[in-house]
N, CA, C and O of each residue as an XYZ file, in Angstrom:
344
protein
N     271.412    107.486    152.227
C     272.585    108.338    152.196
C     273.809    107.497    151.817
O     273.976    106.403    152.355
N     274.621    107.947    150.958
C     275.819    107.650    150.525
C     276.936    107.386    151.457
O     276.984    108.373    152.190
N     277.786    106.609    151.768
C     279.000    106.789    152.716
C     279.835    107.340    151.789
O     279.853    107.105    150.581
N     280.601    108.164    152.481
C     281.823    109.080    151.863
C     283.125    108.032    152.618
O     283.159    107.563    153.756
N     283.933    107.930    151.698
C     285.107    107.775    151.941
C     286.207    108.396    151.304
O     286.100    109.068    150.278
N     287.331    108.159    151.945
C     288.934    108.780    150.945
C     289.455    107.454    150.406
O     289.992    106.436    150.841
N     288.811    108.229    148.628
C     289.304    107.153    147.634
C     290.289    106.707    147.441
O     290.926    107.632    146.937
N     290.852    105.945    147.488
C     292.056    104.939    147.593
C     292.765    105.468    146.321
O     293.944    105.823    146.334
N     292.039    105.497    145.309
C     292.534    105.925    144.282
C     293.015    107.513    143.799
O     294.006    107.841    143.146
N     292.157    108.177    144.253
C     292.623    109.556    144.152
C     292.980    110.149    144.957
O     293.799    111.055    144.807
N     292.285    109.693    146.449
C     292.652    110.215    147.503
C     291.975    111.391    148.172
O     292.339    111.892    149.235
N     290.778    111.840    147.308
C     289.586    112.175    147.360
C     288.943    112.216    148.390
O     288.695    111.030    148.609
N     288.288    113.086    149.560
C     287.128    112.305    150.376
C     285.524    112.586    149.483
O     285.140    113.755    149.522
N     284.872    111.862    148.927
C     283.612    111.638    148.482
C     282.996    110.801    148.353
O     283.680    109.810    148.099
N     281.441    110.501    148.401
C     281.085    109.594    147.857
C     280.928    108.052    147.672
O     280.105    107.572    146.891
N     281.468    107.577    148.163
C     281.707    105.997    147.721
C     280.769    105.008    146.645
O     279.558    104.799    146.727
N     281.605    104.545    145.753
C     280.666    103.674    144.994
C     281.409    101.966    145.255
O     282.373    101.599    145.927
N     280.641    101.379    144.562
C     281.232     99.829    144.432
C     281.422     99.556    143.158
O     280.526     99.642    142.318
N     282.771     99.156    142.879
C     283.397     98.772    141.493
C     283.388     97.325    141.322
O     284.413     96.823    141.784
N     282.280     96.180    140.629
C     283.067     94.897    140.644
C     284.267     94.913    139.725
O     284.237     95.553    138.674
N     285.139     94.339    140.040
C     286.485     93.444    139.584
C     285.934     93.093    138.039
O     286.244     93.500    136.919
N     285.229     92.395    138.410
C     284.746     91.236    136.759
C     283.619     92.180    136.930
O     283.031     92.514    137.958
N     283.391     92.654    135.300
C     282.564     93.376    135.317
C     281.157     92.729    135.438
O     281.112     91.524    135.191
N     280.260     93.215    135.705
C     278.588     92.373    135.637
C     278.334     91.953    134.227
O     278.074     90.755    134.106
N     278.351     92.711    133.063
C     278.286     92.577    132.228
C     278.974     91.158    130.965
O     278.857     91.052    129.744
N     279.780     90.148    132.169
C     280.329     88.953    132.011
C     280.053     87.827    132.814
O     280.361     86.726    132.357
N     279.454     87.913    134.084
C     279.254     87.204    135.063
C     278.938     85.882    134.968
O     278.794     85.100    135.907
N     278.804     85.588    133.436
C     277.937     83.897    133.467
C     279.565     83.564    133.196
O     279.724     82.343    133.204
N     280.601     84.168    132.999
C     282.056     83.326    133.026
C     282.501     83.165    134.106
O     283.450     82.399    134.270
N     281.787     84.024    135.403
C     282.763     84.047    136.422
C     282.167     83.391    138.095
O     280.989     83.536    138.421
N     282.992     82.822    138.833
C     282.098     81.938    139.800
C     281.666     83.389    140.521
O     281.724     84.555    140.131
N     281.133     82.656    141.956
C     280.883     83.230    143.042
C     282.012     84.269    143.580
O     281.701     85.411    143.919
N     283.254     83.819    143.628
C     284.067     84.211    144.686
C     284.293     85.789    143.584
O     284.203     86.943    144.004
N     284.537     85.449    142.407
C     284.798     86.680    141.164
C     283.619     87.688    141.236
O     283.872     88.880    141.065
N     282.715     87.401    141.408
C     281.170     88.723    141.281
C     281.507     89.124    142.876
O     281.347     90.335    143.024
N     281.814     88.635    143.778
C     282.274     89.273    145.121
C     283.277     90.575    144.629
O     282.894     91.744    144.571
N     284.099     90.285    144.426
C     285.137     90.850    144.440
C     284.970     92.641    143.581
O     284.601     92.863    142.428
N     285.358     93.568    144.558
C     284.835     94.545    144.724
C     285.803     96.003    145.226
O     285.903     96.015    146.453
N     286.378     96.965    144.687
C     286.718     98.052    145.356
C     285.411     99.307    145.616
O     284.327     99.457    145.053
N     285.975     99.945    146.538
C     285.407    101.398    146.846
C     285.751    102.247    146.725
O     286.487    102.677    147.614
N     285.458    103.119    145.505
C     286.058    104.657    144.914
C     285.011    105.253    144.780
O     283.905    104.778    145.040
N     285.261    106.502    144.307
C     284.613    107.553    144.137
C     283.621    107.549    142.449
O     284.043    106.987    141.439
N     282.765    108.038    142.502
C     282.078    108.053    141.330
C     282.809    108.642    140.135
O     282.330    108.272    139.063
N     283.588    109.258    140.069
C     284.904    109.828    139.467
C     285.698    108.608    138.969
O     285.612    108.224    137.803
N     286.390    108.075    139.792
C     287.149    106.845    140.013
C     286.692    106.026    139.176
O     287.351    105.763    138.170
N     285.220    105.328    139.456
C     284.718    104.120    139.009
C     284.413    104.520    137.084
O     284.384    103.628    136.235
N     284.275    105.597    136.855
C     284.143    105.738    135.680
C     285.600    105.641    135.122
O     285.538    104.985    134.082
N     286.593    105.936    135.322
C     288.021    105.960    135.007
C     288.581    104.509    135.043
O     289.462    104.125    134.274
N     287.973    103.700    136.043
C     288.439    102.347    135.724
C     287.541    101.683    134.666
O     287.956    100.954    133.764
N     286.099    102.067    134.916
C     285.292    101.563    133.883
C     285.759    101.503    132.053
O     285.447    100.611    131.264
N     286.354    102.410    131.841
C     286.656    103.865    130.862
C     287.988    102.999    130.320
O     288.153    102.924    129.102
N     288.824    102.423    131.119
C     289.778    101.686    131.201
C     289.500    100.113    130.607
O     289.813     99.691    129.493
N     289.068     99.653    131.299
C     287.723     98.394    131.070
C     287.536     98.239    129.518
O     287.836     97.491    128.587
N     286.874     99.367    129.796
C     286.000     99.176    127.895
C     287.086     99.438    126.631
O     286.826     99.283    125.438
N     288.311     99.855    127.179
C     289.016    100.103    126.152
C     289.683     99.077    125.702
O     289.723     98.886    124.486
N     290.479     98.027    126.791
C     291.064     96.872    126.321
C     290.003     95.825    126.034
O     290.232     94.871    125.291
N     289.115     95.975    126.495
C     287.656     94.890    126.606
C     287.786     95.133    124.670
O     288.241     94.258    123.934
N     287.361     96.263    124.261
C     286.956     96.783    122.438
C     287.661     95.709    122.006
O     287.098     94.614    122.015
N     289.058     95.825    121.534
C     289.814     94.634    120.595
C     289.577     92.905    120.703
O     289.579     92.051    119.816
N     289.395     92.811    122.033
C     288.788     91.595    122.304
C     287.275     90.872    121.702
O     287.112     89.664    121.532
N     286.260     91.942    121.441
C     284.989     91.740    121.818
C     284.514     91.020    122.576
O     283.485     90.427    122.250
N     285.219     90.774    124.124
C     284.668     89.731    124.900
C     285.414     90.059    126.171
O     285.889     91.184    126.328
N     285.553     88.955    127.234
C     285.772     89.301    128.452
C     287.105     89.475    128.190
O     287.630     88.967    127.200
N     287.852     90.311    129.181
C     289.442     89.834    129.555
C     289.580     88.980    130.005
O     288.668     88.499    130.677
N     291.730     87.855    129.768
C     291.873     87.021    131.275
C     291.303     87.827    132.406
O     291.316     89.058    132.403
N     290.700     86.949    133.566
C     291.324     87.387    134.499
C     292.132     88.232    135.046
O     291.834     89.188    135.762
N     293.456     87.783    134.617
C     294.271     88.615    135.464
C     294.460     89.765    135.010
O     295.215     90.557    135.573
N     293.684     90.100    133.717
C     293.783     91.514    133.589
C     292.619     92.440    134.166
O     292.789     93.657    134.225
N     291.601     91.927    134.529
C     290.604     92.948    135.505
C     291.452     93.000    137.185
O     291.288     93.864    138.047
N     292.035     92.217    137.228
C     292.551     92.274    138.835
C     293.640     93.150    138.668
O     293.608     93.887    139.653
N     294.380     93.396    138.106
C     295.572     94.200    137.066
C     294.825     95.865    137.188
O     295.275     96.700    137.974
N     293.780     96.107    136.383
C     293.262     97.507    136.209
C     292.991     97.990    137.322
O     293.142     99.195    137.524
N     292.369     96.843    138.620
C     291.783     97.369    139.514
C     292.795     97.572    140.490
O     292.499     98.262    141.465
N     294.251     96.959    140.375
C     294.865     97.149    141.133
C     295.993     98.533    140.763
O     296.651     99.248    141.518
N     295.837     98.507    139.059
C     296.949    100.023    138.781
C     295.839    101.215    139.630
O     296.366    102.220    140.106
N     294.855    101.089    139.721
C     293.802    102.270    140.322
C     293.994    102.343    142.208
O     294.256    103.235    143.014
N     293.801    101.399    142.258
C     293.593    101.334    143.758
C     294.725    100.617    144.742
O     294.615    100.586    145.968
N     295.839    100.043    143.990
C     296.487     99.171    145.295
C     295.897     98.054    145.106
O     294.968     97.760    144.354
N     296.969     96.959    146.421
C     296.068     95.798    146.717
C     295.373     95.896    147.521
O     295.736     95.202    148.471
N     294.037     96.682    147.794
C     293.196     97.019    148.783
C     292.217     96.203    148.493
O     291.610     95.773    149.473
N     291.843     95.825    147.394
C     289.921     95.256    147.013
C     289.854     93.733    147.991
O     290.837     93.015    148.170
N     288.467     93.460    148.550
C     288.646     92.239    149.012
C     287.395     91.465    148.089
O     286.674     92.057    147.285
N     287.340     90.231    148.362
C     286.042     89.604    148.346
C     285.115     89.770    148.985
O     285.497     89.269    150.043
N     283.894     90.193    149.203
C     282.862     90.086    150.354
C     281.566     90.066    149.457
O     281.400     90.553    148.338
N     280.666     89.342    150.288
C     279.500     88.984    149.841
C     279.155     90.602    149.483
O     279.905     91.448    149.970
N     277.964     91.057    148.591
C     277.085     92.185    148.243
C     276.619     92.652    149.481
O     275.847     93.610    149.529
């Protein structure tokens, strides 16, 4: 069973998913403490940041700085996301 929470981002009660920060899809750039790093939104949510993601990610063909995945995840959610192990 799913935990439901009220998405930080929309404000929503549904669902909960896990958003990494650095997407998986880059991970051999990023240490330990970066693949931690993680919000909890709604399945709604996580596609909208994802959606977000892939758009500035296109011109690049490659990862963002840094500080621009901590940036997207924070115009969505606040400074709420922490680090924690999986």
């Amino acid at each position: 069973m799913c935990k439901v929470i009220i998405c930080p981002s929309c404000g929503h009660e549904r669902e909960a998913t896990k958003h990494h920060v650095f997407p998986k899809r880059w991970w051999r750039f990023w240490t330990g403490k970066q693949k931690r790093m993680k919000v909890h939104v709604c399945w709604e949510c996580h596609k909208d940041i994802e959606d977000e993601i892939s758009k500035r990610e296109k011109p690049m063909r490659g990862p963002l700085p840094q500080e621009q995945y901590i940036e997207i995840a924070e115009s969505f959610v606040g400074n709420v996301f922490t680090a924690r192990a999986a």
